[in-house]
NUKOL-757939 format. One record per residue: x, y, z of N, C-alpha, C in turn; residue number from 1; residue in one letter. Coordinates in nm, 3 decimals, decimal comma. Each point is the difference from the previous one (the first is absolute). Layout:
N
<<X Y Z> <X Y Z> <X Y Z> NUM "a"> ...
//
This chain:
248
<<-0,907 5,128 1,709> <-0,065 -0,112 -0,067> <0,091 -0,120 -0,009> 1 "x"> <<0,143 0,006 0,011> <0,108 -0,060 -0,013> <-0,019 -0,096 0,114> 2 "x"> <<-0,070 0,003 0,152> <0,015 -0,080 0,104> <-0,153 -0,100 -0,008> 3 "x"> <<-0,051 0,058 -0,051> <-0,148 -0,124 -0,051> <0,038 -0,168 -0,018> 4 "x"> <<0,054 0,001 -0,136> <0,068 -0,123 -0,057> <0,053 -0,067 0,124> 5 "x"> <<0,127 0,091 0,022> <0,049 -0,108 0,125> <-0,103 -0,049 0,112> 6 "x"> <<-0,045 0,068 0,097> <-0,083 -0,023 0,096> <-0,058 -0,114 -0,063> 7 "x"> <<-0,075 0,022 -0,138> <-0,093 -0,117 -0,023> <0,106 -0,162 -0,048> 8 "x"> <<0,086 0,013 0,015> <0,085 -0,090 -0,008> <0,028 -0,063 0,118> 9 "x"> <<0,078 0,064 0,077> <0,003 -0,036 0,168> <-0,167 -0,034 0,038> 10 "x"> <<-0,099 -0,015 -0,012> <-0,090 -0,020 0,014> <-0,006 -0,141 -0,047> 11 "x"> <<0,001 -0,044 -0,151> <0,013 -0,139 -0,061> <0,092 -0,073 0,059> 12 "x"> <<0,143 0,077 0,090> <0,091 -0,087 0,014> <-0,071 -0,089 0,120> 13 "x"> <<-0,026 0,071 0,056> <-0,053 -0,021 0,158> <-0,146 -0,124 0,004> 14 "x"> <<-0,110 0,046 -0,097> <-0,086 -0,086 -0,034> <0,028 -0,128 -0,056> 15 "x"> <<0,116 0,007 -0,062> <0,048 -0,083 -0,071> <0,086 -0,151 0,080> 16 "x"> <<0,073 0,080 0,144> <0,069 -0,078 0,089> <-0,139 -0,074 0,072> 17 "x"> <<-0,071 0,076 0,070> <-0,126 -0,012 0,054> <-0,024 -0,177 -0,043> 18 "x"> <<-0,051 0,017 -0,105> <-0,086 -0,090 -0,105> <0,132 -0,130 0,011> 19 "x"> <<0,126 0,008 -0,064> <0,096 -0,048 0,000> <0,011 -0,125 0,143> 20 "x"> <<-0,013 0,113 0,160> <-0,011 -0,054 0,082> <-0,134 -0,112 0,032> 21 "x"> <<-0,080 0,044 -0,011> <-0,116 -0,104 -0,043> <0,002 -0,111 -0,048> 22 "x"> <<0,018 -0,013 -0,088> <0,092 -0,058 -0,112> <0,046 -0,129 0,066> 23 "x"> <<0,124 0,072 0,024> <0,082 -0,122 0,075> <-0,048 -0,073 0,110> 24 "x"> <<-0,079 0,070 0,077> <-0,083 -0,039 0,124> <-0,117 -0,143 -0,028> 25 "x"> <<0,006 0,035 -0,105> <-0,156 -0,061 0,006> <0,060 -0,112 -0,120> 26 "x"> <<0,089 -0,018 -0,070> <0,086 -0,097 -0,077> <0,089 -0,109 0,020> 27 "x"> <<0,088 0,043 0,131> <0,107 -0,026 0,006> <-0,021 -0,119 0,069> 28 "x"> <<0,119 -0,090 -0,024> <-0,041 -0,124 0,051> <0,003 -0,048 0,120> 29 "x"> <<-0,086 -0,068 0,068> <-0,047 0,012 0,139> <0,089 -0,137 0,035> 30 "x"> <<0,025 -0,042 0,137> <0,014 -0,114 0,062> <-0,020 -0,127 0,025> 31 "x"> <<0,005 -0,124 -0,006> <-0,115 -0,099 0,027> <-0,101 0,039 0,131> 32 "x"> <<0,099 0,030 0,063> <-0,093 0,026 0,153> <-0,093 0,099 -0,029> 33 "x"> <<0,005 0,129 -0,024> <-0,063 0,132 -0,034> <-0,154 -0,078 -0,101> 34 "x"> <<0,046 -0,057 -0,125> <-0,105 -0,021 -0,047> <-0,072 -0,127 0,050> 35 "x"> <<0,008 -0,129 0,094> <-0,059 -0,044 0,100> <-0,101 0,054 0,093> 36 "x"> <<0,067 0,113 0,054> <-0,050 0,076 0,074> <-0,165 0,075 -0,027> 37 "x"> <<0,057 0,070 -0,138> <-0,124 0,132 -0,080> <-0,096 -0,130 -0,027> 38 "x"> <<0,052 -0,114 -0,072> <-0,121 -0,102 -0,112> <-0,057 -0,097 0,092> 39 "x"> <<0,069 -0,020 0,102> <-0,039 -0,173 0,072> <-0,034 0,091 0,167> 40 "x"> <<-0,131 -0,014 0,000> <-0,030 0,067 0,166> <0,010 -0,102 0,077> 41 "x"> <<0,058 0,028 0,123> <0,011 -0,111 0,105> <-0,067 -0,008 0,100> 42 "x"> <<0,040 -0,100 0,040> <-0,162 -0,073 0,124> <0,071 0,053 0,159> 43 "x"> <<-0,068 -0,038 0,092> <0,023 0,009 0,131> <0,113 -0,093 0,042> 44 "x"> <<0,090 -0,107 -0,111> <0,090 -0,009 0,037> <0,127 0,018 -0,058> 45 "x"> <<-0,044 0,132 -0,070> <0,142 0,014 -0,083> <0,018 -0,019 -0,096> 46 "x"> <<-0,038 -0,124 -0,023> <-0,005 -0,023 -0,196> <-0,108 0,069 -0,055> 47 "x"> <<0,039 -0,022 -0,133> <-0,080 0,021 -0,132> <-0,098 -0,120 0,049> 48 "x"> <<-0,161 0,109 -0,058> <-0,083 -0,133 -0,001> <0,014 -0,147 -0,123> 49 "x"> <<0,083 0,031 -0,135> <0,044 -0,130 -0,016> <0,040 -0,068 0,057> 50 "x"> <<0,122 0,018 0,076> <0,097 -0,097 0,092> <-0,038 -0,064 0,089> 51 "x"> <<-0,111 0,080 0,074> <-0,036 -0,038 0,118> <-0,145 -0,106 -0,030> 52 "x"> <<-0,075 0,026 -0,134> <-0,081 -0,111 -0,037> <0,084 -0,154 -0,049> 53 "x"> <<0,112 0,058 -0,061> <0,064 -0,137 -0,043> <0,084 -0,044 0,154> 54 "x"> <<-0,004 0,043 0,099> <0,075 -0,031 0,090> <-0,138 -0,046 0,104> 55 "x"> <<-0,080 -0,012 -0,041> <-0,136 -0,083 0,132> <0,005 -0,107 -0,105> 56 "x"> <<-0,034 0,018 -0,122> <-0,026 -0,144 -0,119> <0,085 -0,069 0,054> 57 "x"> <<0,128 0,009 -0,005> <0,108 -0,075 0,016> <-0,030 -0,077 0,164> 58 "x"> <<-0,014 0,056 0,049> <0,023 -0,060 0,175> <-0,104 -0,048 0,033> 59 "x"> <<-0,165 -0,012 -0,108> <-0,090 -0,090 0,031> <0,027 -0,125 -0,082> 60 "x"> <<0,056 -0,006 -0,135> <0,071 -0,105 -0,061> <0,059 -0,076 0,076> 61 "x"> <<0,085 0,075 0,065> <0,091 -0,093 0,080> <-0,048 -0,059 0,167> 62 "x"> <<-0,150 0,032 0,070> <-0,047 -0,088 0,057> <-0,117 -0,072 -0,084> 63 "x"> <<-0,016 -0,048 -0,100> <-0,068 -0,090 -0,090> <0,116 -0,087 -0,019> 64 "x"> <<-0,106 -0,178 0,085> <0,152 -0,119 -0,030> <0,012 -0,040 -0,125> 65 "x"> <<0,100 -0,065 -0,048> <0,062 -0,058 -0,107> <-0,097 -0,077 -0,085> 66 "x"> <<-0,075 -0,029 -0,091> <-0,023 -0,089 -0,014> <0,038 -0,073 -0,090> 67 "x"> <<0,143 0,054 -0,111> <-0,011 -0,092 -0,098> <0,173 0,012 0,005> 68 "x"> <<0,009 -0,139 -0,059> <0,172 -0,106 -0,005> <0,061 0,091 -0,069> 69 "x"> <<-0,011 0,048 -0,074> <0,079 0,049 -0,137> <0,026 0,174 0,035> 70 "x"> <<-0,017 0,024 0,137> <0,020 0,178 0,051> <-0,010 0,111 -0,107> 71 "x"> <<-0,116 -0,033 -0,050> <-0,049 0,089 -0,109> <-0,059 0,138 0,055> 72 "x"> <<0,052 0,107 -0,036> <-0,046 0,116 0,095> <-0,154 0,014 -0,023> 73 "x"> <<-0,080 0,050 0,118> <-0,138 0,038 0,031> <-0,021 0,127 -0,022> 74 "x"> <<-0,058 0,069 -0,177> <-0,043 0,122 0,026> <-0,118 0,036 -0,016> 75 "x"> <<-0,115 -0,103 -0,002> <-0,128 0,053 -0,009> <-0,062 -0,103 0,157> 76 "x"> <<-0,123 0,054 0,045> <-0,055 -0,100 0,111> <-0,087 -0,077 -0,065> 77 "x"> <<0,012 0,019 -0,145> <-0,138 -0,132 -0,084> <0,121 -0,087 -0,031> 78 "x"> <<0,131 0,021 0,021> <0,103 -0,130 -0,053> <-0,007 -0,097 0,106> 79 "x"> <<-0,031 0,036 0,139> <0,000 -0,110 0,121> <-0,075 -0,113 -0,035> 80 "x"> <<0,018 -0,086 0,059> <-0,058 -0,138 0,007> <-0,110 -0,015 0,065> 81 "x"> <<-0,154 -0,101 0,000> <-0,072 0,045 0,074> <0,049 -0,125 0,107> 82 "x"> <<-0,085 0,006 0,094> <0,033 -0,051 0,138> <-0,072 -0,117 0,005> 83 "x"> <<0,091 -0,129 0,061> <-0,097 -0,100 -0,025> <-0,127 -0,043 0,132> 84 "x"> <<-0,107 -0,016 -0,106> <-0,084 -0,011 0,073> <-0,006 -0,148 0,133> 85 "x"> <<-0,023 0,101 0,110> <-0,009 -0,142 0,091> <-0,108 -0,083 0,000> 86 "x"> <<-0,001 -0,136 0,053> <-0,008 -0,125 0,015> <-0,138 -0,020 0,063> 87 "x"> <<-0,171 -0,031 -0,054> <-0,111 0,042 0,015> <0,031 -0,080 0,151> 88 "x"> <<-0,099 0,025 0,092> <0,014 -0,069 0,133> <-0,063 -0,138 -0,025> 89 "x"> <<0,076 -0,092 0,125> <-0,078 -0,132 -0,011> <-0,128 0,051 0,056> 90 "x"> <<-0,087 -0,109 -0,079> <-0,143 -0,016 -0,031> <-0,031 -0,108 0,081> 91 "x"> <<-0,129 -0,065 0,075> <-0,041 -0,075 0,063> <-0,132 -0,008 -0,101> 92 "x"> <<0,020 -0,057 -0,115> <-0,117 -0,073 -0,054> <-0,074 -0,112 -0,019> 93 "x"> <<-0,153 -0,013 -0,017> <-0,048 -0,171 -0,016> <-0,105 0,076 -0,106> 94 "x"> <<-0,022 -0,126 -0,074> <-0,115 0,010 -0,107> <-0,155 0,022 0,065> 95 "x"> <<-0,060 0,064 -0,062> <-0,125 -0,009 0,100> <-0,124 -0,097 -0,087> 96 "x"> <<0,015 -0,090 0,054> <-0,108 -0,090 -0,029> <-0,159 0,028 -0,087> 97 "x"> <<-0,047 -0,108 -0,071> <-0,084 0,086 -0,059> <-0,146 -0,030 0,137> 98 "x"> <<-0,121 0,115 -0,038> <-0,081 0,021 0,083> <0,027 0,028 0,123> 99 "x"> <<0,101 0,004 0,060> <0,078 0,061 0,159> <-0,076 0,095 0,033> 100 "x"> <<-0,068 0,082 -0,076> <-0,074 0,117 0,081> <-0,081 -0,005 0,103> 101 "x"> <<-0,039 -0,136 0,016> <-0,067 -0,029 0,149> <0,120 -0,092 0,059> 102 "x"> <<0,020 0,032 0,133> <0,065 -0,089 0,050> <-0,025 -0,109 0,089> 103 "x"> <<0,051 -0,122 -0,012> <0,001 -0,115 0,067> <-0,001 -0,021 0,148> 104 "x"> <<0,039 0,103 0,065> <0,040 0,020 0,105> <-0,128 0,021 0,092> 105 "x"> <<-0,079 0,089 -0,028> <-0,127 0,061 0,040> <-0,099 -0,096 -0,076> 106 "x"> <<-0,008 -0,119 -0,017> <-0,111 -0,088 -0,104> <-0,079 -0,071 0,140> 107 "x"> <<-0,088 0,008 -0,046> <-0,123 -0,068 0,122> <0,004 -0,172 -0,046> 108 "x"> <<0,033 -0,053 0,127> <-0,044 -0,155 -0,035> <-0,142 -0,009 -0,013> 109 "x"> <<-0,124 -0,024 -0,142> <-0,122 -0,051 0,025> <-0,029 -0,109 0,096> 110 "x"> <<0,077 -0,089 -0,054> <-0,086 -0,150 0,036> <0,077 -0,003 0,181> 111 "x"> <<0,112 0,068 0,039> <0,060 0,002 0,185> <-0,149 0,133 0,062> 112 "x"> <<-0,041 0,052 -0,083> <-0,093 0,094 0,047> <-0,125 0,021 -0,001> 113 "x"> <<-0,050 -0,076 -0,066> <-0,146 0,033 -0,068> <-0,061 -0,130 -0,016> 114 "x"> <<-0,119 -0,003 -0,020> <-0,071 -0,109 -0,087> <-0,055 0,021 -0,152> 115 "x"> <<-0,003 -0,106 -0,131> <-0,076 0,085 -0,111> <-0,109 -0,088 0,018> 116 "x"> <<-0,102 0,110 -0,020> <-0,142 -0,062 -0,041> <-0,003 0,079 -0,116> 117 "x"> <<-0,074 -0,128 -0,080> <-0,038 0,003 -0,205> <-0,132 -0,085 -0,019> 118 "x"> <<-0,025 0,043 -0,094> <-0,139 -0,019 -0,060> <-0,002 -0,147 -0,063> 119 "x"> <<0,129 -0,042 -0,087> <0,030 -0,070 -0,082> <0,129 -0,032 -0,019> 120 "x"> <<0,038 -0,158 -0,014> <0,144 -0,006 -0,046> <0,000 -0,142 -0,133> 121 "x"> <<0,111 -0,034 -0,067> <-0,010 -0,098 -0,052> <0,092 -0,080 0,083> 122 "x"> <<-0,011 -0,106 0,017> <0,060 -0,117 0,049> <0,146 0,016 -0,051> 123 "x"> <<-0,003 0,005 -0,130> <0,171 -0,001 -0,065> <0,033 0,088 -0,011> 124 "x"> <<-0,038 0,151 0,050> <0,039 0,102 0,065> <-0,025 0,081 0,095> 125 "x"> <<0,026 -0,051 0,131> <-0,051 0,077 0,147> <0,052 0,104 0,023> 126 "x"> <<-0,087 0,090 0,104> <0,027 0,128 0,042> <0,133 -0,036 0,020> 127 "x"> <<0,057 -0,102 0,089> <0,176 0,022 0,006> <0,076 -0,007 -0,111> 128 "x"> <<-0,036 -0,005 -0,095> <0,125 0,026 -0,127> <0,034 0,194 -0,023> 129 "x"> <<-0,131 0,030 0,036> <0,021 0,146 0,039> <0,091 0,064 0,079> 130 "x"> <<0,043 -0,051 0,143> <0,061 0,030 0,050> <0,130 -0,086 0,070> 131 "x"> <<0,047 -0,097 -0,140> <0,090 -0,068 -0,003> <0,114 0,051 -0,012> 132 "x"> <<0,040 0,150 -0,018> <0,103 0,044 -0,063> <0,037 0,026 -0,093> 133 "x"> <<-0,052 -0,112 -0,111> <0,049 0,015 -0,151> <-0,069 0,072 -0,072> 134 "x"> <<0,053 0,095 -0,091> <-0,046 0,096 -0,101> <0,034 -0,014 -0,128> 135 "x"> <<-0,050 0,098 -0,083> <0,081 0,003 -0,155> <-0,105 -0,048 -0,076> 136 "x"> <<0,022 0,015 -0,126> <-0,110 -0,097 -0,088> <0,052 -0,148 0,020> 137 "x"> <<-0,103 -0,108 -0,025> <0,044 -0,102 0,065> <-0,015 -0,081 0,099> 138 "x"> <<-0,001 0,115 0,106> <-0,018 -0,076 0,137> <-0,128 -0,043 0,037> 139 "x"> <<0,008 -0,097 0,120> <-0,120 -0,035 0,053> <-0,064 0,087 0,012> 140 "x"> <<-0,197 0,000 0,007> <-0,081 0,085 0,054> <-0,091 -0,034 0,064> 141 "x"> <<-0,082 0,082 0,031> <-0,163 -0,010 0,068> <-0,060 -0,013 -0,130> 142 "x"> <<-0,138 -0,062 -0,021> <-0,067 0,005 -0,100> <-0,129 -0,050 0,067> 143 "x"> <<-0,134 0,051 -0,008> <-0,126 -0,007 0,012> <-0,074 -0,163 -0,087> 144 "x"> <<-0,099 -0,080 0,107> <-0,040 -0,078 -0,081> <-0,089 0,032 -0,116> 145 "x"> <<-0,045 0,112 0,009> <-0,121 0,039 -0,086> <-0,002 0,079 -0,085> 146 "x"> <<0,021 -0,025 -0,157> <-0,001 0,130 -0,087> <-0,116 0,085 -0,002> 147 "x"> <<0,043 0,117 -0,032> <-0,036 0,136 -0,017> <-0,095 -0,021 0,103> 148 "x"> <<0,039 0,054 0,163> <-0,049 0,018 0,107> <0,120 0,063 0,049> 149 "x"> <<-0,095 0,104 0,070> <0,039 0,137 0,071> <0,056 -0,084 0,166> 150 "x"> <<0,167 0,002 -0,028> <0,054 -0,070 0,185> <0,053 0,097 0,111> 151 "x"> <<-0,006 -0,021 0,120> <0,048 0,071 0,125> <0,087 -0,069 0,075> 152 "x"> <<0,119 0,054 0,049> <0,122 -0,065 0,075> <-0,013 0,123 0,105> 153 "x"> <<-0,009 -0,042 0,110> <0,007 0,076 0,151> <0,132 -0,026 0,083> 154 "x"> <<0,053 0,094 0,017> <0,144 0,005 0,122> <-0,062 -0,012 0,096> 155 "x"> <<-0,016 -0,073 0,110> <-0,024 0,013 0,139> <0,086 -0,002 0,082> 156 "x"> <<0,078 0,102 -0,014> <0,109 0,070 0,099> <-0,051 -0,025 0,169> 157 "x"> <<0,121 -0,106 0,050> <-0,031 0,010 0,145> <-0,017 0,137 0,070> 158 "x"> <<0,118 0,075 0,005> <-0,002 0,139 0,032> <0,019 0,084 -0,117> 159 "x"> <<-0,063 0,118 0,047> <-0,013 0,116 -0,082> <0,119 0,032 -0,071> 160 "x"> <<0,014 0,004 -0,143> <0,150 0,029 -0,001> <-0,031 0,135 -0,121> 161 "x"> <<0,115 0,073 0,013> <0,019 0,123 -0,132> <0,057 -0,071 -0,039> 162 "x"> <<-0,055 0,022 -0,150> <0,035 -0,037 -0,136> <0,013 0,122 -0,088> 163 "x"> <<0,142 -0,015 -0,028> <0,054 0,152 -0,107> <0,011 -0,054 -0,169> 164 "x"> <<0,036 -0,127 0,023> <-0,004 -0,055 -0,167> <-0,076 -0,159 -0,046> 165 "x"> <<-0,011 -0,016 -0,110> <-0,080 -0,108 -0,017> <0,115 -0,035 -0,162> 166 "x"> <<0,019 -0,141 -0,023> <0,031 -0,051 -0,112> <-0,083 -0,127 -0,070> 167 "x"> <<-0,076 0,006 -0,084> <-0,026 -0,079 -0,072> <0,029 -0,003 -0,127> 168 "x"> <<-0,038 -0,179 -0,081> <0,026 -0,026 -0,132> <-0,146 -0,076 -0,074> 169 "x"> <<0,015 0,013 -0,117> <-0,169 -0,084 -0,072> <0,117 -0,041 -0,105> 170 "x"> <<-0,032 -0,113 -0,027> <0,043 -0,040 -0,106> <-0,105 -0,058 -0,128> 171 "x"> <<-0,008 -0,029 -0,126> <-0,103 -0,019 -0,041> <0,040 -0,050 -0,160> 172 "x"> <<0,015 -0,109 -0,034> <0,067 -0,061 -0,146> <-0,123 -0,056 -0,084> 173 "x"> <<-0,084 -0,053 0,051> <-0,088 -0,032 -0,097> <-0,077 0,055 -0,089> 174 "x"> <<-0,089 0,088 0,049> <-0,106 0,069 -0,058> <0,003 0,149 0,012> 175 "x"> <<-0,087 0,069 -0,087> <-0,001 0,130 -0,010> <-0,109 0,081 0,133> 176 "x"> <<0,031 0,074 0,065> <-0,063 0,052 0,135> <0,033 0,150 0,085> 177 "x"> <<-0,111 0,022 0,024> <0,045 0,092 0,103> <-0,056 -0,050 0,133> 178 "x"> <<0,130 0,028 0,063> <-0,033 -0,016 0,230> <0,029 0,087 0,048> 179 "x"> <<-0,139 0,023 0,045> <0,021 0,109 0,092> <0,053 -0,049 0,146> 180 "x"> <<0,102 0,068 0,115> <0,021 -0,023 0,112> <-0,023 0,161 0,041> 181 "x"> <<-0,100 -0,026 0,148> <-0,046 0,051 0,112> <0,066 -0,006 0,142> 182 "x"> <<0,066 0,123 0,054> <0,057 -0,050 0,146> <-0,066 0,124 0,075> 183 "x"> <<-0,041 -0,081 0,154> <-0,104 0,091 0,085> <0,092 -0,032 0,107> 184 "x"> <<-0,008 0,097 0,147> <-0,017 -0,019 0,068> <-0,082 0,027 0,136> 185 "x"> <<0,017 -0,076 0,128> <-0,104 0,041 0,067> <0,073 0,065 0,135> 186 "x"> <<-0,076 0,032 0,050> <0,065 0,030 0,157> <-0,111 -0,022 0,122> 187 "x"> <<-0,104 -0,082 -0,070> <-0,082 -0,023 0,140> <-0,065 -0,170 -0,013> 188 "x"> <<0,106 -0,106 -0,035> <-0,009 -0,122 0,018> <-0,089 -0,039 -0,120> 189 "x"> <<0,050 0,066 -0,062> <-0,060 -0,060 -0,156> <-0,194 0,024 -0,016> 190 "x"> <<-0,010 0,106 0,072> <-0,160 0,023 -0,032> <0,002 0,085 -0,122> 191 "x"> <<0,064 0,109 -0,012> <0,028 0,090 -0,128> <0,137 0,003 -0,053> 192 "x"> <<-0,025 0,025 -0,106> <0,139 0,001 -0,077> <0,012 0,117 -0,095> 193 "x"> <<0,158 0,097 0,044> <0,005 0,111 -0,110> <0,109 -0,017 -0,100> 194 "x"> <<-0,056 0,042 -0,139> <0,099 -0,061 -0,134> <0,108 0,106 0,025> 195 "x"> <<0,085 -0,110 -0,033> <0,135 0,070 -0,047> <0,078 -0,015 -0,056> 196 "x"> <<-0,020 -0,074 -0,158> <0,007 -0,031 -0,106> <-0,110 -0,051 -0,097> 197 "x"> <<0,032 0,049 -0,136> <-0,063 -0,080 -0,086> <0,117 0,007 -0,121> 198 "x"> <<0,007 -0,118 -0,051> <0,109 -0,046 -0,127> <-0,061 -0,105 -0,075> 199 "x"> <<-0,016 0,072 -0,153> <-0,005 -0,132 -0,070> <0,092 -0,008 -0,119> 200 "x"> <<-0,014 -0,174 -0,066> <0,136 -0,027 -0,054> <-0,077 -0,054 -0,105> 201 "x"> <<0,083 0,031 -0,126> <-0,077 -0,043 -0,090> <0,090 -0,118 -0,047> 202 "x"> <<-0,072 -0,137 -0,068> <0,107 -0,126 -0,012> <-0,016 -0,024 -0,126> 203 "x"> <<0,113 -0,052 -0,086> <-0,023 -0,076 -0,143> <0,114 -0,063 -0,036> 204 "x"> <<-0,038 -0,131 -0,079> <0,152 -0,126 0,064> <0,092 0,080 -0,125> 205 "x"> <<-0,028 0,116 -0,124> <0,102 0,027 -0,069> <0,014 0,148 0,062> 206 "x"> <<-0,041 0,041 0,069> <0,063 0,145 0,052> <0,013 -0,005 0,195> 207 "x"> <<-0,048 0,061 0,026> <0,024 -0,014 0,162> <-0,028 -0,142 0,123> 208 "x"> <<0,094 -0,050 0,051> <-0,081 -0,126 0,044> <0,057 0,011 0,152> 209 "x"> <<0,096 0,113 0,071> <0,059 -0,019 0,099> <-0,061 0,164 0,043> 210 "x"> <<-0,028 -0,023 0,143> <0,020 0,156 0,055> <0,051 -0,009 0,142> 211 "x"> <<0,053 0,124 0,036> <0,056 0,020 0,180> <-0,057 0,107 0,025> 212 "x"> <<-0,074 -0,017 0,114> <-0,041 0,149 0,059> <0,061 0,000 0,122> 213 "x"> <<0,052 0,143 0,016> <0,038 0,039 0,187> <-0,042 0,149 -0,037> 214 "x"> <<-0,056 -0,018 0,103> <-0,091 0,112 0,075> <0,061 0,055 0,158> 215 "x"> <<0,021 0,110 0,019> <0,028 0,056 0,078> <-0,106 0,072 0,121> 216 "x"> <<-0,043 -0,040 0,146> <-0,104 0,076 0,069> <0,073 0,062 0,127> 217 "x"> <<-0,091 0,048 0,077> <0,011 0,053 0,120> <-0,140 -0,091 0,069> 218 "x"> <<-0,038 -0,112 0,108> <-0,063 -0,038 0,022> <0,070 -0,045 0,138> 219 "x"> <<-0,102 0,061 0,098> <0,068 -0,030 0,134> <-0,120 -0,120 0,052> 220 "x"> <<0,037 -0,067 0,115> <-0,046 -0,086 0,095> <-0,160 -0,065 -0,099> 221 "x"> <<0,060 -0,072 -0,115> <-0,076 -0,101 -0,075> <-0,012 -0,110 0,013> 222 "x"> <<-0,153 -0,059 0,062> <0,029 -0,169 0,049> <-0,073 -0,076 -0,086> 223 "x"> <<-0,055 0,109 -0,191> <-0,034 -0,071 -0,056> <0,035 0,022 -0,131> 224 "x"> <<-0,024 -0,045 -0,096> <0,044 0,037 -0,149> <-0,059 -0,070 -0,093> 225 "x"> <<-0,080 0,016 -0,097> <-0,092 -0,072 -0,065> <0,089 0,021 -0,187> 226 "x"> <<0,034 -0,109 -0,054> <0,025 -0,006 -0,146> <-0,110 -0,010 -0,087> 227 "x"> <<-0,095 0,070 -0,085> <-0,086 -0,066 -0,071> <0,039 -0,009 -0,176> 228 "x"> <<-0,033 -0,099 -0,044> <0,095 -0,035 -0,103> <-0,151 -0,036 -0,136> 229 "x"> <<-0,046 0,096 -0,081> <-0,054 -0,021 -0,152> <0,042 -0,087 -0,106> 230 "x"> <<-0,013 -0,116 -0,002> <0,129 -0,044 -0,107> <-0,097 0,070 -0,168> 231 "x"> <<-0,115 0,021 -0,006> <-0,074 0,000 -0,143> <-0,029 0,158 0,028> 232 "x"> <<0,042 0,078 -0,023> <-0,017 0,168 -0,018> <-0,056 0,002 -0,147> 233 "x"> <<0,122 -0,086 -0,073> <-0,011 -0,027 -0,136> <0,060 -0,134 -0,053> 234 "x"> <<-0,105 -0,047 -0,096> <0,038 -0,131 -0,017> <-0,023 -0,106 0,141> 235 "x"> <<0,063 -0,120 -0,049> <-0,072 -0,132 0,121> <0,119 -0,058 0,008> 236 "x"> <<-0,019 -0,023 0,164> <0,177 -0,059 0,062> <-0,069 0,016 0,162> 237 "x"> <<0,119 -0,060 0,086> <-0,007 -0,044 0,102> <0,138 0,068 0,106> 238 "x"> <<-0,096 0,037 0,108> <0,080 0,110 0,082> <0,158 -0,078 0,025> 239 "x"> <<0,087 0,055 0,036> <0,115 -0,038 0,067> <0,108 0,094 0,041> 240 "x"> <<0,085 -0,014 0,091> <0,108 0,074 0,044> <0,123 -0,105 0,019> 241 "x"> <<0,139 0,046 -0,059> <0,105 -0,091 0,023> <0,052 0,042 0,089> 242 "x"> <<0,001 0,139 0,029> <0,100 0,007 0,144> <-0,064 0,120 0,122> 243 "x"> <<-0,025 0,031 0,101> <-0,027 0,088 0,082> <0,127 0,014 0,099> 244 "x"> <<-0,007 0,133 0,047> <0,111 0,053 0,092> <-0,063 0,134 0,089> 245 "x"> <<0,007 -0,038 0,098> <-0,011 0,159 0,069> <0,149 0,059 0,106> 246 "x"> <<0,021 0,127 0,039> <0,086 0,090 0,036> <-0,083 0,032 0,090> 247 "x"> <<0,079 0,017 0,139> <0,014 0,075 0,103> <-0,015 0,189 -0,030> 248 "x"> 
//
């Protein structure tokens, strides 16, 4: 019974080194390199992936140029400067005129092309103040000798011409009125005529006293064109037009 005790002693001694060794193993103080190694895993080139992230930061910093006097280090990319904006391109501009939407260029001479036949004119305002050029409120006009009578102005286009636009003006300061204007045309020497407009304008010397109409068509090989002009739709007044224009 005397060899029990011991054995179980030599037993503790042994468990005891065991544990001891452990111990030290798993305590003892490691290396810089060693613990680099176990804590910081490394990339495909060797470094620790810290090093090697602070080592790309660094070498894109340093192709980003300089931009400021005072060599203040760059550590964020919201500290950069923004870039100055370049220089809008030269411009080739002009004002665009008012009413330009028809152009001058394509304008039919009436009076080098045509003849007008009318129903009526006044002496101190002939069919040519119509196609004098001048517009606007103001300007010269056509005006009918005869109040409140229904008038007709005829284009007699030498040759057939297309007509894509038409510009006229009524002007009207005195009295209160409505005029109606009528535009036809024909295509078989003025025996029939098909409408292709109707506009009316209502006039009063404290509210509306100026109007412009342009009208836009498609009208090919026309050697006639008939204006018919209502001056009394409503109320009593006397036909007139201040300006006519036709487009090619």
């Amino acid at each position: 019974m005397a060899k029990a005790p011991s054995r179980t002693q030599r037993r503790h001694v042994r468990e005891k080194a065991t544990i001891d060794h452990l111990v030290q193993h798993v305590y003892e103080p490691k290396t810089p390199d060693e613990k680099h190694t176990e804590r910081r895993p490394a990339t495909l080139t060797g470094l620790p992936v810290e090093d090697q992230v602070r080592k790309q930061w660094k070498a894109a910093l340093a192709r980003i140029p300089r931009f400021f006097d005072d060599k203040r280090q760059i550590t964020s990319v919201t500290e950069l400067p923004m870039p100055a904006m370049p220089s809008p391109p030269r411009l080739r501009k002009r004002p665009l005129e008012a009413n330009a939407a028809t152009s001058a260029v394509n304008e039919i001479d009436i009076a080098g092309c045509a003849a007008i036949a009318y129903t009526s004119e006044d002496p101190a305002h002939p069919v040519e103040h119509m196609l004098d050029g001048q517009c606007g409120p103001g300007a010269t006009r056509w005006m009918s000798a005869r109040p409140d009578t229904t008038e007709h102005i005829v284009i007699e286009i030498d040759r057939p011409q297309t007509i894509s636009g038409l510009v006229y003006e009524v002007e009207e300061t005195t009295r209160e009125r409505t005029q109606e204007v009528r535009v036809e045309a024909s295509e078989d020497g003025g025996q029939s005529y098909r409408q292709i407009l109707v506009q009316e304008y209502n006039f009063s010397p404290g509210g509306a006293t100026y109007q412009r109409e342009e009208q836009h068509f498609n009208l090919r090989h026309v050697p006639h064109l008939r204006l018919t002009i209502v001056p009394n739709k409503s109320g009593s007044g006397t036909a007139t037009l201040t300006a006519l224009r036709l487009f090619a």
